[in-house]
Structure formats: structure tokens, C-alpha cells
N, C-alpha and C positions, 0 to 999 in steps of 0.2 A: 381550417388549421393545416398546416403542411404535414405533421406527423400524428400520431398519438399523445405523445409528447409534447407537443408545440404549447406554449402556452397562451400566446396572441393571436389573434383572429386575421387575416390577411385580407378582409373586406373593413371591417368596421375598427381594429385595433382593440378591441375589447380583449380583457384577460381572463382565464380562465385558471381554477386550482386542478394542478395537475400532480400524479406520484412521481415520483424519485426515477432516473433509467433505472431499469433492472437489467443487471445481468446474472450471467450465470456461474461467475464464481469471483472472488475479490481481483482475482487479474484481468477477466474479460477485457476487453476494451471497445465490444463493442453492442451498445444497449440491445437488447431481443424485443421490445417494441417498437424503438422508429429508428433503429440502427446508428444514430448517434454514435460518432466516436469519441473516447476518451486517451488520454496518455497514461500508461501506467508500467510500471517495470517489474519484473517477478526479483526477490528475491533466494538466490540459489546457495542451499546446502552441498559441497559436494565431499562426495563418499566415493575413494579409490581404492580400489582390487588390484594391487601390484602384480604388473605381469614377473616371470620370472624364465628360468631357463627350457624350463617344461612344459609352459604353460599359459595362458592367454591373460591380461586381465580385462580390467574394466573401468572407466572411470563416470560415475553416476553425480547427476545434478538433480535434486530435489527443492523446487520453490516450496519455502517454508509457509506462505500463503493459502497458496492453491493447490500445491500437495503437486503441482505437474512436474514432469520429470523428463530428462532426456540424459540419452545413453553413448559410450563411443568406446570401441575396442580399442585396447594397449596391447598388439601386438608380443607375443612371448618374444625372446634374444633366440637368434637361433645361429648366427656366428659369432665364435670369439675369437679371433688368433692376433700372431704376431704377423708383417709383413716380411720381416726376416726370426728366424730361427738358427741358424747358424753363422758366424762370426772369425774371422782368422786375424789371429792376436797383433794389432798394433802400435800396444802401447796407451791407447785410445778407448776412453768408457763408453760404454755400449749402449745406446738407447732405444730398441726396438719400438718400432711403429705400433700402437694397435690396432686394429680394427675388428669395429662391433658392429654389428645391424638386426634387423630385428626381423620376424619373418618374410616380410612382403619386401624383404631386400631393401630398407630403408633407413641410413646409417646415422645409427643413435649420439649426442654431440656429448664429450669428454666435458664435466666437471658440472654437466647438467641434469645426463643420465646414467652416468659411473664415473669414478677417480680408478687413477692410475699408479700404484707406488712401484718401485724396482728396491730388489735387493741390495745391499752394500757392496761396493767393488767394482764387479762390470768391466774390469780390463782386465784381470790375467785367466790362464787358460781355467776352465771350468764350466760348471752349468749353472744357472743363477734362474731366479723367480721374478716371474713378475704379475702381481696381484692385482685383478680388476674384482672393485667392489659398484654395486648396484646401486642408486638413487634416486630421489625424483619419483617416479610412474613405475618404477622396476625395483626389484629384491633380488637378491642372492650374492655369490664370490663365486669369481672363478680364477684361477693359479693355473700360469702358461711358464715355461721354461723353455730357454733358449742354449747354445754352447759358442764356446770360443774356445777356436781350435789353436793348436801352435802352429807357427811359422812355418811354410814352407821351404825347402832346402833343394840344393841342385846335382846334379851330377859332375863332378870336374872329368874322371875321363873313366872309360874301361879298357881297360887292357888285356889282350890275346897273352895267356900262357900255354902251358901243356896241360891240355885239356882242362882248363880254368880258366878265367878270367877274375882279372882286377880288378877291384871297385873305387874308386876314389872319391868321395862326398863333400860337397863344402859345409864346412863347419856350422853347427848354429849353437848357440849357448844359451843365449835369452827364451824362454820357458820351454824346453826341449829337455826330456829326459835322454834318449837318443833315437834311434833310426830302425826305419824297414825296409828291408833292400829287395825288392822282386824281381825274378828274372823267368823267360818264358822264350817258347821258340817259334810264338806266334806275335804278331805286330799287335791285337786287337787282349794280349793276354788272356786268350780261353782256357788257356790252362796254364797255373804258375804255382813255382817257388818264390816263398817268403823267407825269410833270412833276418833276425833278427838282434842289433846291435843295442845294448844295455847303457851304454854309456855315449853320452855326446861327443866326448874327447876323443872316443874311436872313431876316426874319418876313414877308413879302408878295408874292406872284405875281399876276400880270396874265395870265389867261388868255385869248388872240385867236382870232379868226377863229371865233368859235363862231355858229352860227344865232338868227334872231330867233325871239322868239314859242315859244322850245324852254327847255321848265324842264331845271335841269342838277343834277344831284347832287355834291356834293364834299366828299373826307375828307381825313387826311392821316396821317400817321405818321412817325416820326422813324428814323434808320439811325445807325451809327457803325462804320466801317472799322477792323478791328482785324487785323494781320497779310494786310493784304489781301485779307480776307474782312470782306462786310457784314450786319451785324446790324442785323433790323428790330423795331422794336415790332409791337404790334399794330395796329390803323385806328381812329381817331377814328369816334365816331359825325357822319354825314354832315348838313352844313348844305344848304340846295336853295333856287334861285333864278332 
């Protein structure tokens, strides 16, 4: 006989009664007396340990047969942000980028393993939310917040007085409460006065008591008070006098 197993004689063809393969458990596939193979598939339970922001999971497969099992870690989230964070008002609704990845630096796919909602609005100046919720392999929320700043504004000219100078500003209207006028007697502003205008409709400051014979640097930027908090643009490039 070829095996243990074999049931036919290979000299004479005579048959013999032989047991069943045996293996050693309902998924074996392959018999423990004459090694005989079989095809057979495990059926898998699987049971997932949601990774989250602090913390690792797991995702476990249990054959409901043979009870064998295999295991693979879910990576905790260990970045969440925006690509931009701050915004200078266009007119234009704001959609900040996300991005998410998970420890081993490998970035998790949007609406597989978190959605993405944004607050209402997103174009005038202020600071607004935006909600990344968990799914999939992964649990938890995390809430990123971004600003939109106001408009930048320019300097039209400064003007030399007695021991003053003029301020002249170009107007801005659109989400501008009004202006910050700095002036300084260093190029790099190491050290400066701010001067500040309450109203946008005031385009001109008189700056006094300043020294003779002393060249002055001066920028300016625009603010708008929203909920009690102020939003600046950026600084004008500086006229000097």
C-alpha cells in the first residue's frame, strides 16, 4: 500500500477496510497518518478593539470551528489637524484640508475611518469648528478650529510734520471694524508704538511728540471685533519718513 491509508494494494489491486484520515482538528487539512491533503476553509468570527486617540486597538479573528485565531494591531490616531488654520477674508467659504494618520505615520482614508462636518458660514471674519468624528476600526471626536482674518489694508503716504507725522490709510469697509497704526525707529520693529483707530471711516492719524532728525518706520493693519474678540490682518508693508 502507498500509505496507511491507501486502500488498494499496488501489486495485486486487492482492497482493504481502512479508518477515516484523521486529523487534528475539524480545519486540519492535513491527514496525521499518511498526510493526505484535504481542502477546507475556517470559518472567522471577528471581534474589534477600536483604536482611539490614546490608545492602540486590535482586531481578532476566531474560527468558530477550530477555535484558531489570528490577531493584527489598529494603530491608536496620533495626528489630527487642519492643513491651514488661518484664513484672510475673501468673500469665499473656507474649507480646510484634514489630515489624519495614525501612529506609524499612515494616513487613515476620510468617510472610511472618520467623517468630516464644518460649521455654518465659513466666510466672514471669525473662528469656526470643525468636527472629525471616528469609524470603522477607530472611536472617538476630535473638534479643530480655524480663523478668518480681515482684509488687509495699505498705507497711502506719511507725512513729515513738526515733530509728527501723518498717517494716511486706504480705506477698507468690508468686515473691518478699524485700524492699527505702528510706528518704530527700527526697520525690523524691535521696538514699537501701536496707535489705535476705532472706526474704519477714520483713514488718518497724526502721530506727536516724536524726535527730530529721527527717520520713523510705519505700517498699519486692519482688526474687526467679532463676539468680543479681535481679529487682525496681517501688516502692511512699511512706508518710512
Amino acid at each position: 500500500y502507498s500509505n496507511d491509508c491507501d486502500k488498494s494494494c499496488n501489486v495485486c489491486g486487492a482492497t482493504r477496510s481502512v479508518g477515516a484520515h484523521k486529523y487534528s482538528n475539524a480545519c486540519d487539512t492535513t491527514c496525521n497518518t499518511c498526510s493526505a491533503k484535504r481542502s477546507i476553509k475556517h470559518n472567522y468570527k471577528t471581534t474589534t478593539s477600536k483604536a482611539t486617540l490614546t490608545k492602540n486597538g486590535s482586531v481578532v479573528k476566531t474560527c468558530t470551528v477550530c477555535g484558531k485565531k489570528t490577531s493584527a494591531t489598529v494603530k491608536k490616531v496620533s495626528t489630527v489637524k487642519l492643513y491651514k488654520t488661518s484664513y484672510t477674508y475673501t468673500g469665499n467659504v473656507r474649507v480646510p484640508t484634514v489630515i489624519v494618520k495614525d501612529s506609524a505615520g499612515k494616513a487613515l482614508k476620510k468617510d472610511v475611518d472618520y467623517t468630516v462636518s464644518y460649521a455654518s458660514g465659513r466666510k466672514n471674519v471669525g473662528t469656526y469648528k470643525v468636527t472629525i468624528k471616528f469609524k470603522g476600526n477607530y472611536s472617538g471626536t476630535k473638534v479643530l478650529t480655524f480663523k478668518i482674518n480681515p482684509p488687509k489694508t495699505t498705507l497711502k503716504k506719511v507725512t513729515p510734520a513738526n515733530d509728527a507725522l501723518k498717517v494716511t490709510i486706504t480705506k477698507k469697509s468690508t468686515q473691518t471694524t478699524g485700524y492699527q497704526v505702528q510706528y518704530s525707529t527700527s526697520k525690523s520693529f524691535k521696538s514699537t508704538t501701536t496707535k489705535t483707530i476705532s472706526s474704519y471711516k477714520t483713514t488718518s492719524l497724526t502721530l506727536k511728540k516724536l524726535k527730530s532728525s529721527k527717520t520713523y518706520y510705519v505700517r498699519v493693519r486692519t482688526y474687526k471685533t467679532v463676539g468680543g474678540t479681535k481679529y487682525y490682518s496681517g501688516w502692511s508693508t512699511y512706508k518710512s519718513a
